[in-house]
GUPAPA-471716 format. One record per residue (C-alpha): residue number from 1; x, y, z. Coordinates in nm, 4 decimals. Layout:
{NUM,{X,Y,Z}};
...
% end
This chain:
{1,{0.0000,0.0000,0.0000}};
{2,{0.2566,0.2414,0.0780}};
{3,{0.4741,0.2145,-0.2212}};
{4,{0.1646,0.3532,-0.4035}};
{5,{0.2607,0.6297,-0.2181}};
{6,{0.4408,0.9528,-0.2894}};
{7,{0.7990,0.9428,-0.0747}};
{8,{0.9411,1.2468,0.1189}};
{9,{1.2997,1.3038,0.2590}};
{10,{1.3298,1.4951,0.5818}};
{11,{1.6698,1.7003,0.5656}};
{12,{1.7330,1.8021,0.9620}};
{13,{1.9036,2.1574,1.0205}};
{14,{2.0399,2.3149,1.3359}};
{15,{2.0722,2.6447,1.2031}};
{16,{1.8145,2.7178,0.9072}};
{17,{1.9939,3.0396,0.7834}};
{18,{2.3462,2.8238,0.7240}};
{19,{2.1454,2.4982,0.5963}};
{20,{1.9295,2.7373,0.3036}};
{21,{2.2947,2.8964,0.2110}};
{22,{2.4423,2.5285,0.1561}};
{23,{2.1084,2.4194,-0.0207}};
{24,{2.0229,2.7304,-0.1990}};
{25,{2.3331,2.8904,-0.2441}};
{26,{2.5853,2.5386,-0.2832}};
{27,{2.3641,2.2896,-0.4634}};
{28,{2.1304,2.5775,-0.6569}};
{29,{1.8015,2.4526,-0.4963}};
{30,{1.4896,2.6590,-0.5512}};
{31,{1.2457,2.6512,-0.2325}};
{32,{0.9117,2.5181,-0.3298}};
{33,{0.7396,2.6283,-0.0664}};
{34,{0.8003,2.7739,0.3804}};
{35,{0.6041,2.5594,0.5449}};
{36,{0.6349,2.6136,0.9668}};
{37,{0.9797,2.7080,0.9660}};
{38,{1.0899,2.4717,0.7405}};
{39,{1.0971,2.4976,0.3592}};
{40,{1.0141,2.2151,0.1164}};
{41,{1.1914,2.1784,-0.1933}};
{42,{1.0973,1.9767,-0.5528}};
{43,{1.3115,1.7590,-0.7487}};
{44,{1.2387,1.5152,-1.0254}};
{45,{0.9920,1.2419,-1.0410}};
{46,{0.7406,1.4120,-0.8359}};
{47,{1.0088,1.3921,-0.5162}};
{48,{1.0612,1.6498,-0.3099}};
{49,{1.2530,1.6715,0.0880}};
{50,{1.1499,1.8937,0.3478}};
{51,{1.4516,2.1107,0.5415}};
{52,{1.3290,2.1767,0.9493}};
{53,{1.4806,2.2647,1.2333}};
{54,{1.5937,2.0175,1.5138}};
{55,{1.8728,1.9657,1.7494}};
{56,{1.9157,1.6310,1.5834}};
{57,{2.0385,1.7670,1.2852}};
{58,{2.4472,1.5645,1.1701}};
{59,{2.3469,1.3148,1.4640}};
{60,{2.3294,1.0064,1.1845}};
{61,{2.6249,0.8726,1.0681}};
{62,{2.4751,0.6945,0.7768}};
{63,{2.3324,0.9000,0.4650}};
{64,{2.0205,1.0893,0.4983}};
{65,{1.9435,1.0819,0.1420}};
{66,{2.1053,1.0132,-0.2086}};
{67,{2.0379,1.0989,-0.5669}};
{68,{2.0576,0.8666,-0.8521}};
{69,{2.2238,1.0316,-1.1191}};
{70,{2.3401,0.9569,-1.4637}};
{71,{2.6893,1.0900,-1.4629}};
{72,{2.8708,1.0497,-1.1223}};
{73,{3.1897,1.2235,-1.2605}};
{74,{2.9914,1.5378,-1.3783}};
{75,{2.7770,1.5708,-1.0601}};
{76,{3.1064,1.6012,-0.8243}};
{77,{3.2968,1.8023,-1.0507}};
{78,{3.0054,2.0897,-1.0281}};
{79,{2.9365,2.0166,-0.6732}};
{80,{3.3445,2.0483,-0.5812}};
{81,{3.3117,2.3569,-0.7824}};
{82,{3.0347,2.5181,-0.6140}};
{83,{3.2592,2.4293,-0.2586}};
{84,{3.1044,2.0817,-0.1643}};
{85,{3.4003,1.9275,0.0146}};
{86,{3.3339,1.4996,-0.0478}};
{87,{3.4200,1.2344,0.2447}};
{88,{3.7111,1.0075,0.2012}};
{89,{3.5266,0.6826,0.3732}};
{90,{3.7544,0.3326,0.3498}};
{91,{3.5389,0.1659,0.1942}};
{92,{3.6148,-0.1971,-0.0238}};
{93,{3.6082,-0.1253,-0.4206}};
{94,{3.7988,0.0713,-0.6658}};
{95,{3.8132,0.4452,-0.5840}};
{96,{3.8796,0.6785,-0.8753}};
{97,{4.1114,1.0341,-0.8059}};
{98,{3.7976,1.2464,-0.7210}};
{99,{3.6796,1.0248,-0.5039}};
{100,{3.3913,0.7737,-0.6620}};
{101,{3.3857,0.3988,-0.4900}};
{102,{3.2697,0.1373,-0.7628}};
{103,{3.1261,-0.1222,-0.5345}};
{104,{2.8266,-0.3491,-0.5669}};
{105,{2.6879,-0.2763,-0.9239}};
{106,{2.7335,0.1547,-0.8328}};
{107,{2.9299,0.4067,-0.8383}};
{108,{2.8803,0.6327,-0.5077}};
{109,{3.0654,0.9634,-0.3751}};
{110,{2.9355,1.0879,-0.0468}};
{111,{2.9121,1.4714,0.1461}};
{112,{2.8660,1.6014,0.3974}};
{113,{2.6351,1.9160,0.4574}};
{114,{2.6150,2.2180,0.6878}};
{115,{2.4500,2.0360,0.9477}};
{116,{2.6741,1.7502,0.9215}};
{117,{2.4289,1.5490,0.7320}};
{118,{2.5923,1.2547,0.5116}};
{119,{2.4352,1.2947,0.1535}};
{120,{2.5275,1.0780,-0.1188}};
{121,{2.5109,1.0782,-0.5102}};
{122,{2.4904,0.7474,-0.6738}};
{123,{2.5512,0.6112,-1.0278}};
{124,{2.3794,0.2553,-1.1388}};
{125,{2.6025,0.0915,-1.3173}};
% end
């Protein structure tokens, strides 16, 4: 029943003000709509994440959230250019210079956000 269902991301921030400049200003996201503090932004497919304020926020240490994309090696050269800084992990699999594990049938980089949120981009292979 559920997977008939649309899916939302909750992206935790301790400081709202620094977490819109990383999203807004770092990764070019364009808020759909301020919803009680928070602000909820669109993205392909019909997805969309909603940014709020907790203590919480960088208190995971897996990944919050990751986008499939279609070309790894272009997605972290413009986020590295627009500042992102990427995590080395040691993880098993090939690594490539910027960074990119192949492991399991992907190709994954990961980063970290304002909040200290892991976020990951992810290529199918």
């Amino acid at each position: 029943m559920l997977q008939q269902c649309p899916l939302y991301a909750y992206i935790p921030a301790a400081d709202m003000a620094r977490a819109r400049q990383f999203y807004e200003g770092k990764l070019g996201w364009k808020p759909h709509q301020e919803i009680a503090g928070g602000v909820a932004y669109e993205f392909a497919g019909g997805t969309a994440c909603f940014l709020y304020l907790t203590p919480n926020a960088g208190t995971s240490k897996a990944s919050q959230l990751f986008w499939e994309v279609k070309d790894i090696e272009r997605e972290v050269a413009e986020l590295k250019g627009r500042g992102v800084k990427f995590e080395d992990y040691d993880l098993p699999g090939d690594k490539s210079p910027e960074g990119i594990v192949t492991v399991g049938g992907a190709r994954a980089a990961w980063f970290k956000d304002s909040e200290g949120n892991i976020m990951a981009v992810i290529q199918t292979l």
